[in-house]
N, C-alpha and C positions, 0 to 999 in steps of 0.2 A: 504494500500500500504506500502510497505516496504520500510526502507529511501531506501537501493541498487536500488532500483527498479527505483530513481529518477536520470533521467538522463538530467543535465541543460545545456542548448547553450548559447551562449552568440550571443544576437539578433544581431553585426555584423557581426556576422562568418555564421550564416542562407544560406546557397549556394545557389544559386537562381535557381527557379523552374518552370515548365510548368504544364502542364496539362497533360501529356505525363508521366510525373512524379507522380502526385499526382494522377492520375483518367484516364484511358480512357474513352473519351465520347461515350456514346452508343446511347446520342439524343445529335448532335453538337452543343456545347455552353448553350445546357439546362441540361442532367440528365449524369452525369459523375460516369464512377464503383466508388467505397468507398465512392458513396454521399448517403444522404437522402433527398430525396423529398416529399413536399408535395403539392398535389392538393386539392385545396376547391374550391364547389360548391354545389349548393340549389339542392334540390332532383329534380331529372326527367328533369336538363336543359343539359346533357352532359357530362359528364366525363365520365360514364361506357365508352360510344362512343368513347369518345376522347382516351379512354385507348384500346380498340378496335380498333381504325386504327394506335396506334404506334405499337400494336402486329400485324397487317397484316407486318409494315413496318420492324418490326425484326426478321421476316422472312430469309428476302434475305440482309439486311441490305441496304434496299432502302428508299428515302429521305420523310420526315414525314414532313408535315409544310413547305417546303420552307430549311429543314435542312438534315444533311447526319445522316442515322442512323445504325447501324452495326448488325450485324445478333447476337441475345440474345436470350438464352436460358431461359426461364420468367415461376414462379409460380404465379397463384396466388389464392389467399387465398380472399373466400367472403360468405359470408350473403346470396346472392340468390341460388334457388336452381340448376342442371344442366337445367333444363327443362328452365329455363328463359335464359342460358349462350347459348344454343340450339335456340331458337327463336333468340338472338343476333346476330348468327353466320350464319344464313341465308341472314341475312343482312349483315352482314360484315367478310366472312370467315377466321379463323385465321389457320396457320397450326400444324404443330406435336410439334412446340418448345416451344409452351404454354402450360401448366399443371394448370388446374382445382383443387382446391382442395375445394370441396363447402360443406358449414355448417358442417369442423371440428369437433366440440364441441356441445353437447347437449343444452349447457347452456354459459354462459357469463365465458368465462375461467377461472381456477384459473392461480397463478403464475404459479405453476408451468410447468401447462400445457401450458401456453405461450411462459417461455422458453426453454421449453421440445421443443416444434415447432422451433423456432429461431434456438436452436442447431442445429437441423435438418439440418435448411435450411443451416447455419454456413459451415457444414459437407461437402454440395451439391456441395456449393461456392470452397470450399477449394478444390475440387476433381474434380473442373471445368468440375460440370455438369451443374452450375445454374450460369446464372449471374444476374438475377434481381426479387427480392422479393415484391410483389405487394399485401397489403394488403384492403379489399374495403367490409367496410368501416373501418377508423381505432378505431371508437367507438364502434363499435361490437364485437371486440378482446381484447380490453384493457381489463387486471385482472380486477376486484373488481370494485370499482366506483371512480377511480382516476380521471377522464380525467378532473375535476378544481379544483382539489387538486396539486398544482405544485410539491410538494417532490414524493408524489406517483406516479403522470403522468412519472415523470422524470427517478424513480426506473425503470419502467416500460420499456422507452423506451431508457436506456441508454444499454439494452443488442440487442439490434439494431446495436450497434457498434460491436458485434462479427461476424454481417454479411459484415460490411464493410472492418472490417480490415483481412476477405478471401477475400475481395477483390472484392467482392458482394455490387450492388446496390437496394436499396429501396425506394419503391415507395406507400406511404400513402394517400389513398383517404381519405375526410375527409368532414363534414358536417359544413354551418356557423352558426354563433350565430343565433336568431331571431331577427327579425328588423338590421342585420348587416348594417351600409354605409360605413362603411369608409374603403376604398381600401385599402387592403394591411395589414388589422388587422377582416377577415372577418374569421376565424377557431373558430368554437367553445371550449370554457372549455379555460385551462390556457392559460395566453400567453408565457409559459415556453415552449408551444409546437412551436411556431412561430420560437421563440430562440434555438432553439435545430434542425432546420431542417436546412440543406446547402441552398436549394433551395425551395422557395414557390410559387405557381403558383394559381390564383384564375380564374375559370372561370364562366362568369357571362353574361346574358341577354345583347345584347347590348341595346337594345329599347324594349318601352313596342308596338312599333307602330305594325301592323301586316305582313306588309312588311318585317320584321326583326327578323319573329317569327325561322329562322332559323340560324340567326345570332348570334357570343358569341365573348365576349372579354376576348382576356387571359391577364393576369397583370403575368408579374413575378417577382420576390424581388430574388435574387440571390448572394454568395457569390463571385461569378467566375465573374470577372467584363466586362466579353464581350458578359453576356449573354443578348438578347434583355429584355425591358419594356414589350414592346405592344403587342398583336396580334389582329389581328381581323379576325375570322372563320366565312365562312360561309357552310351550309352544308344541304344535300339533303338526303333523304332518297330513296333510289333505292336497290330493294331486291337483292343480290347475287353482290352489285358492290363491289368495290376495293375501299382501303380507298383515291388512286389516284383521282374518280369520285363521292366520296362521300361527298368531304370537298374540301373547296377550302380556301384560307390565304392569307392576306397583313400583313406586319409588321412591327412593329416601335420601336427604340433604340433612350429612352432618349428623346422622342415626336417628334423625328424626322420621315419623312418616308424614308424605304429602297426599299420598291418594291409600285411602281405606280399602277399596275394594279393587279387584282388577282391573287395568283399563284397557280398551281396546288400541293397537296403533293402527 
């Protein structure tokens, strides 16, 4: 960086800001444009899904969760093949504003094909065709074998920031450690990556009872400080439903409850 290039505030002149300012929300009080998020959870307990009923819901920019969400134009980038994104979508149909971009890369990307992509997506954002980059998982993409090397992890994901500041939001699926417990630090590799995302959101098994084999609790860690702790999902599987009929949510801010009964998203 070049000194001109450093431009210093003096922390009481900082003019005071919303949200309006810094981010539109595209999931209310959870995933805000110029954030990064991230979601962790165990293989085959829900997230593809979970990420599946907010793309039905940014469709039309109708309420996900018990939340308002706004009509987004979403890639995303994954590991599985169409034919698996196809069987999903019987289940949960998504429409024309989501772009599939499956198994990219022959092989585990180099740099520069990672930021060759990011550009891309940078380019999409800026020309407000894209506003939200969905990568799944984000171990699959990572260059080389950073993801617990914290300098490399970092290199890696700090040109992340060129999709934010078009103004473009990101959304990191991501796998936990083995043997993880402790809420709120379950992402595998550095914890440089925990530190580097706006928002984190863990979803996870509520019970091992069998009554609750369809139940998950979401934990969120948030910068944005109105965003809820708690969630608690529960969800059906019904072929061709809506993610309105297929999940249903109660949630809690700070262990407190806000909704008594379930709600529908």
């Amino acid at each position: 960086m070049r000194h001109n290039d450093l431009r210093l505030i003096s922390l009481n002149e900082i003019p005071p800001q919303n949200h309006s300012d810094s981010g539109i929300p595209i999931w209310n009080q959870i995933m805000y444009a110029s954030d990064i998020s991230l979601l962790t959870s165990q293989w085959k307990t829900g997230k593809t899904t979970l990420l599946a009923g907010l793309l039905q819901a940014f469709d039309e920019g109708k309420p996900f969760l018990g939340r308002d969400t706004r009509p987004t134009k979403t890639w995303i980038v994954s590991e599985e093949s169409p034919i698996h994104w196809a069987e999903r979508m019987k289940l949960m149909p998504v429409g024309p504003h989501a772009k599939l971009l499956a198994r990219p890369f022959a092989a585990r990307p180099t740099f520069a094909e990672w930021t060759g992509l990011i550009d891309r997506v940078a380019e999409e954002c800026r020309a407000k065709q894209l506003d939200l980059f969905v990568v799944d998982p984000l171990a699959s993409f990572l260059p080389g074998h950073c993801e617990s090397d914290a300098g490399t992890l970092l290199d890696a994901l700090h040109h992340l920031h060129k999709i934010t500041d078009a103004g473009g939001s990101v959304l990191l699926l991501h796998h936990p450690k083995k043997n993880a417990k402790q809420a709120g630090s379950l992402a595998r590799g550095s914890g440089a990556l925990l530190g580097f995302v706006d928002v984190s959101m863990e979803l996870t098994p509520t019970s091992r009872w069998k009554a609750d084999a369809h139940c998950r609790t979401l934990r969120i860690q948030s910068r944005h400080q109105d965003a809820p702790t708690h969630w608690a999902i529960r969800g059906t599987r019904k072929r061709g439903s809506s993610a309105s009929t297929a999940m249903r949510s109660k949630m809690r801010k700070n262990s407190n409850s806000i909704g008594r009964s379930w709600r529908r998203f």
